[in-house]
C-alpha positions in Angstrom: 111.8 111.5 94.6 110.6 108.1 93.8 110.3 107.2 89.8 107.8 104.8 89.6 105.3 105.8 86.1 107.3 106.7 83.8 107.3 103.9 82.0 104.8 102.0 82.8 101.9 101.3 80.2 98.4 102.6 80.0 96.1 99.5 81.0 94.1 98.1 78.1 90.3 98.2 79.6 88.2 94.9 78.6 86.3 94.0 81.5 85.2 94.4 84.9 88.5 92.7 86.4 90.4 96.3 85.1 87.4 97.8 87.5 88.2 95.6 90.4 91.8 96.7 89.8 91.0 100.3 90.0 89.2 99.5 93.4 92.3 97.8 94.9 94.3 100.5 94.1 91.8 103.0 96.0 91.3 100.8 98.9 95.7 101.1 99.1 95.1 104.9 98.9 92.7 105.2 101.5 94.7 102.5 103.8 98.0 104.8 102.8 96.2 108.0 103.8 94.9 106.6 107.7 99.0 105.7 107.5 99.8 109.0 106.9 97.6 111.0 109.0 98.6 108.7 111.9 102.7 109.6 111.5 101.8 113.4 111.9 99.0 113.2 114.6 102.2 114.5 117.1 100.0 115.8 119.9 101.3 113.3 122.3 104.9 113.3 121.1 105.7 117.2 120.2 105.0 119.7 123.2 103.8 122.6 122.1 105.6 124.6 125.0 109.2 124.1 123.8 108.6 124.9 119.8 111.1 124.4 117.8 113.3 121.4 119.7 113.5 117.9 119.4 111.4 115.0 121.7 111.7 111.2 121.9 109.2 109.2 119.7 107.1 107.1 121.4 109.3 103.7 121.0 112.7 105.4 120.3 114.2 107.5 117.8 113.7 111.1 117.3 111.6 113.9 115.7 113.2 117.9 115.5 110.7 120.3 114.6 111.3 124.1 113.8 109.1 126.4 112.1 108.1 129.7 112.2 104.5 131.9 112.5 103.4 135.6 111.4 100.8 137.4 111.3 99.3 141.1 110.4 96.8 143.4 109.3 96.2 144.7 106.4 93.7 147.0 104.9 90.0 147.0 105.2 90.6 145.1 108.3 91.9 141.7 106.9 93.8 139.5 108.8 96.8 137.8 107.4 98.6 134.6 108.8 101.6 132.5 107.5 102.9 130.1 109.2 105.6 127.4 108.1 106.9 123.9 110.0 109.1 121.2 109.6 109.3 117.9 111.3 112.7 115.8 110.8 111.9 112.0 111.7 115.1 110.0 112.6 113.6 106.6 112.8 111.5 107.4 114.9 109.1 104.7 116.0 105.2 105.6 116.7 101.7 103.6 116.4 100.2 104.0 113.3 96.1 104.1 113.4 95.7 100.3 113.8 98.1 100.6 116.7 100.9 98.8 115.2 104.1 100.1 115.2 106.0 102.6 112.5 109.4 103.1 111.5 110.1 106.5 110.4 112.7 108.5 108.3 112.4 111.8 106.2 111.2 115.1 106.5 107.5 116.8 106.4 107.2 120.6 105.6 104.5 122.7 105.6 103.7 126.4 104.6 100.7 128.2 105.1 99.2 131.5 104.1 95.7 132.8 104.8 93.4 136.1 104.6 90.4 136.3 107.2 88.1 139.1 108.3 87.1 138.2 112.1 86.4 134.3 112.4 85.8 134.7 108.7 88.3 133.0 106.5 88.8 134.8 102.9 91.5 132.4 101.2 94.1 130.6 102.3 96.7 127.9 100.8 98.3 125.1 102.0 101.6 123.6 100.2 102.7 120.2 102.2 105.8 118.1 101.0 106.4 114.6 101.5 110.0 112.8 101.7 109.4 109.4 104.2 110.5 106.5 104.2 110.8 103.4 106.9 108.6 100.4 108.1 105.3 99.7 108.9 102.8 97.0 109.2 101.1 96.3 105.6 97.7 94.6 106.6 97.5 93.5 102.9 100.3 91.1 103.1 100.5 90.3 106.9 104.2 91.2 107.1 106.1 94.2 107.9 106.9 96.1 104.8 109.5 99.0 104.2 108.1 102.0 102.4 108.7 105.3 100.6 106.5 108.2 100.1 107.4 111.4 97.8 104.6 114.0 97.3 103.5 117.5 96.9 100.0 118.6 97.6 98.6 122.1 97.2 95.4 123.0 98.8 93.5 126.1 98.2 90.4 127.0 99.6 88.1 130.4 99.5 85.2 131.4 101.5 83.7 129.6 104.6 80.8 131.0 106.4 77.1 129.4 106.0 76.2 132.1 103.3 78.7 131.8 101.1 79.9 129.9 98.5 83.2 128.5 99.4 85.4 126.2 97.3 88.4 124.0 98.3 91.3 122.7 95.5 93.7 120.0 96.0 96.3 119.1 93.7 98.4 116.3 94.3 101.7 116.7 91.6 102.6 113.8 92.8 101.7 111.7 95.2 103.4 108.5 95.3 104.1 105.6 97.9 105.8 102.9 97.2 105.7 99.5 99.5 107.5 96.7 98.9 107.1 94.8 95.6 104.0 97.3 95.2 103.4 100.8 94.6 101.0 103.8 94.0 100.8 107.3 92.2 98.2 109.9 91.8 100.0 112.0 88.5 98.5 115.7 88.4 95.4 114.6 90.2 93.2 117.4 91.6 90.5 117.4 93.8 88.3 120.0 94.3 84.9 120.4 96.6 82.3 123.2 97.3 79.2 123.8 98.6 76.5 126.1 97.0 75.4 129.5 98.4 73.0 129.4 101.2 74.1 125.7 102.5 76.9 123.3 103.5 74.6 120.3 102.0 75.0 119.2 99.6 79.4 119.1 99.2 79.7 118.9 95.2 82.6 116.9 94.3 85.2 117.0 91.1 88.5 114.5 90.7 90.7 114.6 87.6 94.0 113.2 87.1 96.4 110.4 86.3 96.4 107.1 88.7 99.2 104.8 88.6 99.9 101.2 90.5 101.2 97.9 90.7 98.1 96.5 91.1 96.9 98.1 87.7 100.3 97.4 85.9 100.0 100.6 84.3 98.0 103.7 84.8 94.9 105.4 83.9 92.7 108.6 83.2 90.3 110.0 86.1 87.8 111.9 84.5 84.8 113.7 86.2 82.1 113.9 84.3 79.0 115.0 85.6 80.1 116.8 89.1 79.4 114.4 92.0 76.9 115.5 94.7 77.3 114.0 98.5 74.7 115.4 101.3 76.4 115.7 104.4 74.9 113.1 106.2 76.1 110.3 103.6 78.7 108.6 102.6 78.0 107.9 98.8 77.3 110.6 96.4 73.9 111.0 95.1 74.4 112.1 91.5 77.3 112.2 89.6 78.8 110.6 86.7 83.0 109.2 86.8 85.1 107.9 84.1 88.4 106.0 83.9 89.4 106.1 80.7 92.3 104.3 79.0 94.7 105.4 76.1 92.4 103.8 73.4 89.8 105.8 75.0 88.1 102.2 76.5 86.4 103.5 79.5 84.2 102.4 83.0 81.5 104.4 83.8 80.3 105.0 87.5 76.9 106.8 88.0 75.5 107.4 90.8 71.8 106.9 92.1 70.0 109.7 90.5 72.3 109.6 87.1 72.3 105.7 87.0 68.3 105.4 85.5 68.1 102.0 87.1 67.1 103.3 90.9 70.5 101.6 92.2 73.2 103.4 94.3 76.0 102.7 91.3 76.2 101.3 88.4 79.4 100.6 86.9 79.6 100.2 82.6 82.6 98.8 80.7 83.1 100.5 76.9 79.0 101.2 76.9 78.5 97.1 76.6 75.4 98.1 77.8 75.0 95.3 81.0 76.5 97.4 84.0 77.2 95.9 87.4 74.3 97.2 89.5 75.7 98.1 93.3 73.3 99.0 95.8 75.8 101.4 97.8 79.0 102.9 96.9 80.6 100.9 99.8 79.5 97.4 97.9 82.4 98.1 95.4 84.6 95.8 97.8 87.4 93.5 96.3 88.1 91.2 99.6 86.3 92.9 102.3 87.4 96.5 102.3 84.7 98.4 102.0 85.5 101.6 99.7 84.5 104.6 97.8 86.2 106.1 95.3 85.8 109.4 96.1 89.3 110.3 97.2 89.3 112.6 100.6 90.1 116.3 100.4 
């Protein structure tokens, strides 16, 4: 496990460069997650055929993967599934999503339990843990980097058809990722995301937790406070208030179109100063020319 916030400070919020901060450490996050998703996007290393075994990475090394799958009835004609997997990396060597190439090390493990009626699902959750470490290609800096990642996430979700209300919870307790001389945490952060009865659209949003990086030299307090609404067909949200608050309760304010009174896509307000940094898209909160949103992905 990697100890990286416990003792660093809570940052001191003044001004719109703690804002810019914040956004650097989400644009890492998001670049981070694309990492990540490209390590266990297997398909063309594992072969389904000859589960549980061990295959050749794509330039060297290996990856073992075992697991195991169940599956029952139970009464009133629900369906129950768990399943559980493990993947072993032994510096094994694959293209990450910019089709650069990876070093990894480390185990992945997941476990899986759900209850469906038909094509129906009832409830299910997801418990994925995180020990990696090895090499990759950091954009940021131009220069191969070595990294470590230690996490936990839990994801529970209930209902799913077009008629129901369904709901989906993600708690990250921690997520951290350290790279180099830099490195990121999301403390007891949890992410949830449901739709209302009747209709997929609009998603409404919530994110609470801790977030903690280099790039902040300390950490601060995610707050939702009005719950964020995103139609499907966008990227921003629509309405919705957020709040990163500090431990002398300074704060920056995002709203969002319809709660910003001003017309704009966001507006962004350090400790109620009362001049807030008018953004015509969530996308235009960009330090260098990564575009972002700080809605973090379920």
């Amino acid at each position: 496990m990697i100890q990286t916030h416990s003792t660093k400070p809570p940052v001191n919020i003044q001004s719109y460069t703690n804002f810019e901060d914040i956004l650097k450490t989400y644009v890492r996050y998001n670049e981070y997650g694309r990492l990540l998703d490209g390590i266990l996007a297997l398909d063309d290393v594992i072969d389904a055929a000859s589960w549980p075994g061990s295959e050749t990475c794509t330039h060297g090394g290996t990856i073992d993967f075992s697991g195991q799958r169940n599956a029952s009835t139970i009464s009133g004609g629900l369906d129950e599934k768990s399943e559980y997997i493990k993947y072993e990396f032994n510096n094994c060597e694959l293209d990450d999503h910019r089709g650069l190439k990876i070093t990894v090390s480390g185990t992945y493990e997941q476990t899986y339990t759900g209850v469906s009626k038909g094509s129906t699902l009832i409830a299910a959750q997801t418990i994925e843990k995180y020990d990696l470490s090895g090499n990759f290609n950091d954009h940021f800096v131009s220069r191969v980097e070595p990294f470590n990642l230690s996490a936990q996430v839990v994801e529970t979700t209930e209902g799913g058809t077009l008629y129901e209300e369904y709901s989906v919870e993600r708690r990250m307790i921690p997520f951290e990722f350290r790279t180099g001389s830099h490195y990121l945490a999301l403390s007891d952060m949890t992410l949830t995301s449901k739709s209302r009865p009747g209709t997929f659209d609009p998603v409404l949003h919530t994110q609470d937790g801790r977030i903690i990086s280099s790039w902040l030299s300390g950490f601060v307090v995610h707050v939702t406070d009005t719950v964020l609404s995103t139609p499907t067909n966008k990227t921003c949200p629509t309405e919705g208030v957020l709040q990163f608050i500090d431990e002398n309760n300074g704060v920056i304010e995002v709203r969002y179109l319809d709660d910003t009174n001003t017309g704009h896509g966001v507006t962004a307000e350090i400790n109620e100063n009362g001049v807030p940094r008018l953004l015509d898209d969530c996308e235009d909160m960009s330090p260098g020319n990564d575009p972002i949103n700080i809605i973090l992905p379920l």
